[in-house]
Backbone as ProteinMPNN parsed JSONL, in Angstrom:
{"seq_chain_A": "XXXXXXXXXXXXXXXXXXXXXXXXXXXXXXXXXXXXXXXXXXXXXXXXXXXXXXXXXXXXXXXXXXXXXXXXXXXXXXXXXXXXXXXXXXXXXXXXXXXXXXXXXXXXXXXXXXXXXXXXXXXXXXXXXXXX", "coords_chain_A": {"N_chain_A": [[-12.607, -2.541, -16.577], [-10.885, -4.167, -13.894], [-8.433, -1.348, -12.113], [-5.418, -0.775, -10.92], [-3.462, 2.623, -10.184], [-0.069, 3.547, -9.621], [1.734, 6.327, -8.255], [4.03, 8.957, -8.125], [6.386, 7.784, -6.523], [9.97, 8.139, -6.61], [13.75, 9.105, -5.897], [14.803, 9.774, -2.432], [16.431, 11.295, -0.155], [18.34, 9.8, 2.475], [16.147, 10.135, 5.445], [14.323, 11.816, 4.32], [11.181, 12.399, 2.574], [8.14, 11.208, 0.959], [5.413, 11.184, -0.792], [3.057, 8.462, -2.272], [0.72, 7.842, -3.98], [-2.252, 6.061, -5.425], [-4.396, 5.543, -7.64], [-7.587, 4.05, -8.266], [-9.855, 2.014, -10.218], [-12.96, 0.579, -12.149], [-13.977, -0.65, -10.153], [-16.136, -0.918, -7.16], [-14.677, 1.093, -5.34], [-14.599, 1.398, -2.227], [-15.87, -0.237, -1.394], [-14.022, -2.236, -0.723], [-11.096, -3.399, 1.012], [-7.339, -2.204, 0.863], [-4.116, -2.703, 0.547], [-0.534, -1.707, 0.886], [2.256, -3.084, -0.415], [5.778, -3.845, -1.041], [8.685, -4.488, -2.847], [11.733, -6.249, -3.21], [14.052, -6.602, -5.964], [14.169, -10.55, -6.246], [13.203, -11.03, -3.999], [10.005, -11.622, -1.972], [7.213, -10.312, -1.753], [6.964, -7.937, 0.052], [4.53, -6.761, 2.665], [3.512, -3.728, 3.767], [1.768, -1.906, 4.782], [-1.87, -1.705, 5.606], [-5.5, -1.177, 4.778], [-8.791, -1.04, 6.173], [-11.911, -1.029, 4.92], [-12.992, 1.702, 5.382], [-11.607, 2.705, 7.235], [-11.895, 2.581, 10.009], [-9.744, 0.476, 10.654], [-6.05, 0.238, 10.671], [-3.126, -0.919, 9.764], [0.067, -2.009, 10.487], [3.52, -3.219, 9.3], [5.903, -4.147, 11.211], [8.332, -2.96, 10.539], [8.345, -0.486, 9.392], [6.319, 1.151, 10.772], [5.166, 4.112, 12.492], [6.411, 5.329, 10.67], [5.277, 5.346, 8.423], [2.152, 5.702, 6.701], [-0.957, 5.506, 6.465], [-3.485, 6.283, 4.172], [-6.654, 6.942, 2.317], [-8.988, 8.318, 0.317], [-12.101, 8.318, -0.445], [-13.844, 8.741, -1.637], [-12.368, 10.021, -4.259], [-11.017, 7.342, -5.196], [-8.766, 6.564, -4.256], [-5.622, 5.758, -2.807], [-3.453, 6.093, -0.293], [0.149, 6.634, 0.51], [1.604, 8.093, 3.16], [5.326, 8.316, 3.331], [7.997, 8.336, 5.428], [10.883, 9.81, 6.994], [12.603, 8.282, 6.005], [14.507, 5.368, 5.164], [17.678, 3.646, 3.175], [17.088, 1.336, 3.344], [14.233, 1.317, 2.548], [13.819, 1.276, 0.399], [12.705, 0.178, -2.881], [9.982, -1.495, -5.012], [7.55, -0.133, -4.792], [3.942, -1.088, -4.16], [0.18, -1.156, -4.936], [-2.254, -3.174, -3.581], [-5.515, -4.848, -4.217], [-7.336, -6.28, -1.65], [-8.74, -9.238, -1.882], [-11.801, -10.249, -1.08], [-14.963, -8.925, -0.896], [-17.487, -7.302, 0.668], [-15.081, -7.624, 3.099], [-14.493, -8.976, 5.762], [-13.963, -8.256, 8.667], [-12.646, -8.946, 11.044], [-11.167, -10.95, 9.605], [-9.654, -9.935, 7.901], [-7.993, -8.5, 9.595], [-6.211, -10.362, 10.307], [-5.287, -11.47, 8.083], [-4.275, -9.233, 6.318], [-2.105, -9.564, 5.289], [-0.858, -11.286, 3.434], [-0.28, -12.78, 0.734], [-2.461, -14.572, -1.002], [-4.458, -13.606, -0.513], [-5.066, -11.54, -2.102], [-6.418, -9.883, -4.935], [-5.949, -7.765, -7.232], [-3.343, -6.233, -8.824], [-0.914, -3.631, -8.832], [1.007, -1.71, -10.872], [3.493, -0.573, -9.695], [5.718, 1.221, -8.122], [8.888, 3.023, -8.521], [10.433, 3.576, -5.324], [13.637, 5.076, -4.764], [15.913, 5.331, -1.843], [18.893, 7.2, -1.222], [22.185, 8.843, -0.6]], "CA_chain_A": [[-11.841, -3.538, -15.864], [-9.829, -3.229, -12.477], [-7.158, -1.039, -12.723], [-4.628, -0.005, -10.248], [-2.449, 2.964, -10.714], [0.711, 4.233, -8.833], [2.466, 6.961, -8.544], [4.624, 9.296, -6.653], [7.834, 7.368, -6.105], [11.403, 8.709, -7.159], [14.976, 9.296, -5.75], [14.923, 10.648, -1.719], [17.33, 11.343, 0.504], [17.785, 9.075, 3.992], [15.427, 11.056, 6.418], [13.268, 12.413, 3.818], [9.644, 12.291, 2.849], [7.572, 11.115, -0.15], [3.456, 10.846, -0.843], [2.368, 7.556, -2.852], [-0.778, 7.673, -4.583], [-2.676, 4.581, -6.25], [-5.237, 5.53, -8.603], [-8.199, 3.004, -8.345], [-11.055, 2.42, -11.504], [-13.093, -0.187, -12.515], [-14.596, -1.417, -9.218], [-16.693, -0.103, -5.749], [-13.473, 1.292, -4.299], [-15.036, 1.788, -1.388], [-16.796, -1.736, -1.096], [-12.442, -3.313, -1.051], [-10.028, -3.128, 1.974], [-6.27, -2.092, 0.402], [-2.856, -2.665, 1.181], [0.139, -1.776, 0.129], [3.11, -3.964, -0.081], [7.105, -3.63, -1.8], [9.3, -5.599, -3.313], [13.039, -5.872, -4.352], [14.563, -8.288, -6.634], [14.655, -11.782, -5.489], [11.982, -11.348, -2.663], [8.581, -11.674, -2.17], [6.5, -9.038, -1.673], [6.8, -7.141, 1.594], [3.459, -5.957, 2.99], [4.041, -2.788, 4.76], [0.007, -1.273, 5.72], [-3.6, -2.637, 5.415], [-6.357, -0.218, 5.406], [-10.302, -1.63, 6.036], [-12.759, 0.121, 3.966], [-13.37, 2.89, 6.612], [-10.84, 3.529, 7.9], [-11.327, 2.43, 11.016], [-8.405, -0.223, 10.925], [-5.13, 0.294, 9.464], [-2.321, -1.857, 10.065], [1.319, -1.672, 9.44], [4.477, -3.973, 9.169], [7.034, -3.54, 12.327], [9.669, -2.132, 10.259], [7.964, 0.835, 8.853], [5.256, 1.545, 11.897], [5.584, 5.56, 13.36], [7.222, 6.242, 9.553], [4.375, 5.578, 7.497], [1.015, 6.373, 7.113], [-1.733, 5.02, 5.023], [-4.701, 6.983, 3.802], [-7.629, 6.586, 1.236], [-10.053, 8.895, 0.187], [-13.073, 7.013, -0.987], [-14.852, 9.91, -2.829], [-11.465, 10.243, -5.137], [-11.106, 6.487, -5.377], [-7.439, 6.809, -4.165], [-5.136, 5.296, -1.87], [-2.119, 6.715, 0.003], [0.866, 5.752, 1.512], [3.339, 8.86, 3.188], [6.786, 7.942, 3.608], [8.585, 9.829, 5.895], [11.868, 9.563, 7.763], [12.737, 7.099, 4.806], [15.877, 4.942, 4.689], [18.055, 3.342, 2.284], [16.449, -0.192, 3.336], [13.093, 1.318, 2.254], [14.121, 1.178, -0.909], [11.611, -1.052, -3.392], [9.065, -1.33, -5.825], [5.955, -0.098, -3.708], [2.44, -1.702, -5.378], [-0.718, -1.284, -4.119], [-2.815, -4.208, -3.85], [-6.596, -4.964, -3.396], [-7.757, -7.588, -0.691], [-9.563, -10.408, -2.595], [-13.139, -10.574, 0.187], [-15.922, -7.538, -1.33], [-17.266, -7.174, 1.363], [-14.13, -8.074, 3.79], [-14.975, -9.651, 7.412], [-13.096, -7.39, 9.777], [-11.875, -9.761, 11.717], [-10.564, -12.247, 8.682], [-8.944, -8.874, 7.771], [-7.103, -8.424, 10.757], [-5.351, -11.387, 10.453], [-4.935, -12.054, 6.601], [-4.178, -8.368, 5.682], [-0.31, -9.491, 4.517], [-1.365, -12.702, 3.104], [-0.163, -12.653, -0.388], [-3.291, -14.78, -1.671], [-5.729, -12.389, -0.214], [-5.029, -10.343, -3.308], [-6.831, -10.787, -6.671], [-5.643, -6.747, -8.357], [-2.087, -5.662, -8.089], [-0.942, -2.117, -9.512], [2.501, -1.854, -11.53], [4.511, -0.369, -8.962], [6.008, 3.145, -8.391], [9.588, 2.555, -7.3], [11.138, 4.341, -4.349], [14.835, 4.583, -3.712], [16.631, 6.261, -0.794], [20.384, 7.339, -1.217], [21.733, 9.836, -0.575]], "C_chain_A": [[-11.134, -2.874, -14.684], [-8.969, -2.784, -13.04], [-6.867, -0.136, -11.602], [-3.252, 0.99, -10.402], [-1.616, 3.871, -10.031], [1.359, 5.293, -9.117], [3.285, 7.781, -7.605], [5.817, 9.201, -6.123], [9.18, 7.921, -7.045], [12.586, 8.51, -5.666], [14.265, 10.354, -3.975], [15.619, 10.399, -0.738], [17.203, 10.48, 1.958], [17.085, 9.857, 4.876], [14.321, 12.058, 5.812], [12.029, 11.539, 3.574], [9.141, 12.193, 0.973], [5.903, 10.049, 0.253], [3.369, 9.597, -2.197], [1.008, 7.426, -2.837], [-0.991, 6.202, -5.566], [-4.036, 4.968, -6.627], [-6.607, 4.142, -8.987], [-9.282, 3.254, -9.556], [-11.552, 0.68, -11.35], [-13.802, -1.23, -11.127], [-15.463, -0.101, -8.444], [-15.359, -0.025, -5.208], [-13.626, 1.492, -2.84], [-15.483, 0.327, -0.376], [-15.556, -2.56, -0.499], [-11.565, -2.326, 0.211], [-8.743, -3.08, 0.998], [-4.963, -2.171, 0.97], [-1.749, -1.656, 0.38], [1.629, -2.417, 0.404], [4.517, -3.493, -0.922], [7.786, -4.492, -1.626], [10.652, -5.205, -4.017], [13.557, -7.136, -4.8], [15.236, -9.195, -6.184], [14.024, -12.183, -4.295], [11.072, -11.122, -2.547], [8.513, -10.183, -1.489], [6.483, -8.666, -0.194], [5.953, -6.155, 1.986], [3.903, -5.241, 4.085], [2.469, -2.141, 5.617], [-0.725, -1.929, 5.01], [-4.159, -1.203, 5.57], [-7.811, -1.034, 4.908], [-11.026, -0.398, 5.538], [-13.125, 1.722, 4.31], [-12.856, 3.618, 6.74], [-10.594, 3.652, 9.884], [-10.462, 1.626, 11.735], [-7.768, 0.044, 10.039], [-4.032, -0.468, 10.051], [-0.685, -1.749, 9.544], [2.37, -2.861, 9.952], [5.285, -3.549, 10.867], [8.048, -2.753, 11.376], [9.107, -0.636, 9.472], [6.567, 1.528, 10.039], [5.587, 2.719, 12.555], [6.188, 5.898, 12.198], [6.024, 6.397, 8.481], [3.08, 5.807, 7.772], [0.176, 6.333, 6.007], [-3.283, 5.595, 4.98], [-5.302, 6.309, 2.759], [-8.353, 7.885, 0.956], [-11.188, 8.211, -0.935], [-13.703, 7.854, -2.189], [-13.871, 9.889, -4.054], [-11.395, 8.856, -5.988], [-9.34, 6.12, -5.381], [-6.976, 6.058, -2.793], [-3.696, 5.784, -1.803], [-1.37, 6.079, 0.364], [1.969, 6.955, 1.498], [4.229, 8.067, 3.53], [7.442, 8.788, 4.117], [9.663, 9.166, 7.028], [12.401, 7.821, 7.104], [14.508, 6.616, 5.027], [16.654, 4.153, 4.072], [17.285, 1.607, 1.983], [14.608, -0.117, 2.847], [12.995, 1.213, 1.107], [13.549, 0.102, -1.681], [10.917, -0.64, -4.511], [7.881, -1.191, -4.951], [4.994, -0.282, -4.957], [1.666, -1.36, -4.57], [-1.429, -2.341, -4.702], [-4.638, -4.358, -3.38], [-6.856, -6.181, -2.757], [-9.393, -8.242, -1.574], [-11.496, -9.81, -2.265], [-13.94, -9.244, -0.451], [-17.09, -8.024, -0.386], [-16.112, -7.773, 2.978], [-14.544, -8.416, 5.5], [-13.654, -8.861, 8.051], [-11.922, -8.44, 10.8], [-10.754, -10.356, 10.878], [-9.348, -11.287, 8.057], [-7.566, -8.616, 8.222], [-5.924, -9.202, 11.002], [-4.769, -11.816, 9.224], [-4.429, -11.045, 5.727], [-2.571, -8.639, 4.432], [-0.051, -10.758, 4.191], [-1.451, -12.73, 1.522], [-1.371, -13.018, -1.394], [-4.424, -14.415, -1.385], [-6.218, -11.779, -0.901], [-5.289, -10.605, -4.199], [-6.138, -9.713, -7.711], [-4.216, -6.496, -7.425], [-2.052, -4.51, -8.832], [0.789, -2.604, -10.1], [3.383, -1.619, -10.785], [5.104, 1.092, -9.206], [7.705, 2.773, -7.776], [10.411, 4.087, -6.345], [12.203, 4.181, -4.166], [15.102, 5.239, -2.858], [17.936, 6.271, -0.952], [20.149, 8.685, -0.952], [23.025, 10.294, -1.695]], "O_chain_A": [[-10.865, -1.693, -14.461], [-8.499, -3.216, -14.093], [-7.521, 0.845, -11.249], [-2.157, 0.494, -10.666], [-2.106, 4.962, -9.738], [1.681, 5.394, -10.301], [3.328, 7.465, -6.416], [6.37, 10.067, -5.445], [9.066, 8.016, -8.267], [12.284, 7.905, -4.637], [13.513, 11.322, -4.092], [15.55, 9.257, -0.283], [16.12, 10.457, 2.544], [17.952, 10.668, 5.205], [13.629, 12.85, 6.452], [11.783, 10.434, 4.057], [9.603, 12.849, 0.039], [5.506, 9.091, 0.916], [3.728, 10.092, -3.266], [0.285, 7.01, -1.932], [-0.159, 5.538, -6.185], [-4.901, 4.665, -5.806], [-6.445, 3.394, -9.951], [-9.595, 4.396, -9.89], [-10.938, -0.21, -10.763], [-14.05, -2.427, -11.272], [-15.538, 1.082, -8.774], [-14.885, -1.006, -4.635], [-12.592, 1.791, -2.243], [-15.414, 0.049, 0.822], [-15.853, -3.532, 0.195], [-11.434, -1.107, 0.314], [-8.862, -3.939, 0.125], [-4.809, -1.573, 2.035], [-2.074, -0.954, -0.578], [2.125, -2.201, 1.51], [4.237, -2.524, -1.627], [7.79, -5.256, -0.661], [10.85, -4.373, -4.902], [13.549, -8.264, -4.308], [16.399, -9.136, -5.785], [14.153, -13.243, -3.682], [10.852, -10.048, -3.107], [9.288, -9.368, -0.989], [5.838, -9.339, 0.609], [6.215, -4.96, 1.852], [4.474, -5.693, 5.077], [2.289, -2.017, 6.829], [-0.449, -2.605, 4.018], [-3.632, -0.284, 6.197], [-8.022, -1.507, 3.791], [-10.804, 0.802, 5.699], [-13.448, 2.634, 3.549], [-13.046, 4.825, 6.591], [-9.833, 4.247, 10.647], [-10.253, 1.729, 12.943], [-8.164, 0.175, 8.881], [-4.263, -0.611, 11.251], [-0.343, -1.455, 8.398], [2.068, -3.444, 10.994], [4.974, -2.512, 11.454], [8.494, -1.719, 11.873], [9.953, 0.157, 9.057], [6.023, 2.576, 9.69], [6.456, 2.501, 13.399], [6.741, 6.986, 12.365], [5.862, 7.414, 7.806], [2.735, 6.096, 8.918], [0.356, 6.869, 4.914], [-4.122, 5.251, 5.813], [-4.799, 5.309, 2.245], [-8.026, 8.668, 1.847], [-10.948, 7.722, -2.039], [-13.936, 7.55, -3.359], [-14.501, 9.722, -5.099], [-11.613, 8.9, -7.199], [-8.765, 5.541, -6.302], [-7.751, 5.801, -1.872], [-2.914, 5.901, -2.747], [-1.665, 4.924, 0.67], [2.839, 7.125, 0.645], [3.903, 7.017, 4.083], [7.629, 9.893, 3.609], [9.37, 8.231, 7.772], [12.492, 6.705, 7.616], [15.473, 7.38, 5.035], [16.234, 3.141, 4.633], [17.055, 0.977, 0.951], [13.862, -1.095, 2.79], [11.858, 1.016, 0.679], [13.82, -1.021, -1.256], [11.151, 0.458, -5.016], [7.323, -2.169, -4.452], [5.076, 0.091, -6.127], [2.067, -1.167, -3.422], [-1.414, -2.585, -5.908], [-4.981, -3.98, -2.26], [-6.567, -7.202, -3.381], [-10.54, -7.825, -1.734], [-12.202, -9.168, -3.043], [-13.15, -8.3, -0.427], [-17.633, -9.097, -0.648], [-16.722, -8.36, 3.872], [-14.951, -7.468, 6.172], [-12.483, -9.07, 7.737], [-10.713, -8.433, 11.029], [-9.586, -10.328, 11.265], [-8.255, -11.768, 7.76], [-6.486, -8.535, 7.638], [-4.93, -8.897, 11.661], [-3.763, -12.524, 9.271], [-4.095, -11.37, 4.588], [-2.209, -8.152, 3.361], [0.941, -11.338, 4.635], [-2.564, -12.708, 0.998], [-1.574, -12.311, -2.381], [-5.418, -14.857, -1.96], [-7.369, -11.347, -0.829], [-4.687, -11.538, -4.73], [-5.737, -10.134, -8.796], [-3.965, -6.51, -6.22], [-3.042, -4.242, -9.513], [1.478, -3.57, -9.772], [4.358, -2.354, -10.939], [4.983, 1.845, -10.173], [7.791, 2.28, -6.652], [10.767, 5.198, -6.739], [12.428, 3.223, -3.426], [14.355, 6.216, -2.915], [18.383, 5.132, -0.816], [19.166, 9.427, -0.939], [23.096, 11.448, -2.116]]}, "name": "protein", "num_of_chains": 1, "seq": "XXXXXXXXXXXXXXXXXXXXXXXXXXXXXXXXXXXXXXXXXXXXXXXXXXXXXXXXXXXXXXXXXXXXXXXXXXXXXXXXXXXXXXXXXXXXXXXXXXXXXXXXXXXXXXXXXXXXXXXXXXXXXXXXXXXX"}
């Protein structure tokens, strides 16, 4: 069965740096565009990057764009997300999510990446805070 699995997140200081991994099984990881989105209690899910199967689109939120930085490696069956120059408002439950579409239309992509019902697998969540 699908199964998404996070990890990675803890306790880091305002202006520091932390690597999020997401553990993929159970599908063509390769075949599925990924996001990843965060969430704090009482609000929907806040998609922060997109990445298309490739790698040659990736996409990010305005409020985290020049801080983050979303990788994959397809051979592993993994998905990244650094965090860097982190601050207390980044603070969340980060998930990674897969985009519904196997094979995904690039375009439909482009435009639907942060589109909550895009998504059929979610992952448990890793959470991140920032204090200091």
């Amino acid at each position: 069965q699908v199964q998404l699995v996070e990890s990675g997140g803890g306790l880091a200081q305002p202006g520091g740096s932390l690597r999020l991994s997401c553990a993929a099984s159970g599908f063509i990881f390769s075949a599925y565009a990924m996001s990843w989105a965060r969430q704090v209690p009482g609000k929907g899910p806040d998609w922060c990057s997109g990445f298309y199967r490739d790698g040659s689109d990736t996409y990010y939120a305005d409020s985290v764009k020049g801080r983050f930085t979303i990788s994959r490696d397809n051979a592993e069956n993994t998905l990244y997300l650094q965090l860097s120059s982190l601050k207390p408002e980044d603070t969340a439950l980060y998930y990674c999510a897969r985009y519904r579409a196997a094979p995904p239309v690039r375009e439909i992509y482009y435009s639907t990446w942060s589109f909550d019902d895009e998504y059929d697998y979610w992952g448990q969540g890793t959470q991140v805070t920032v204090s200091s």
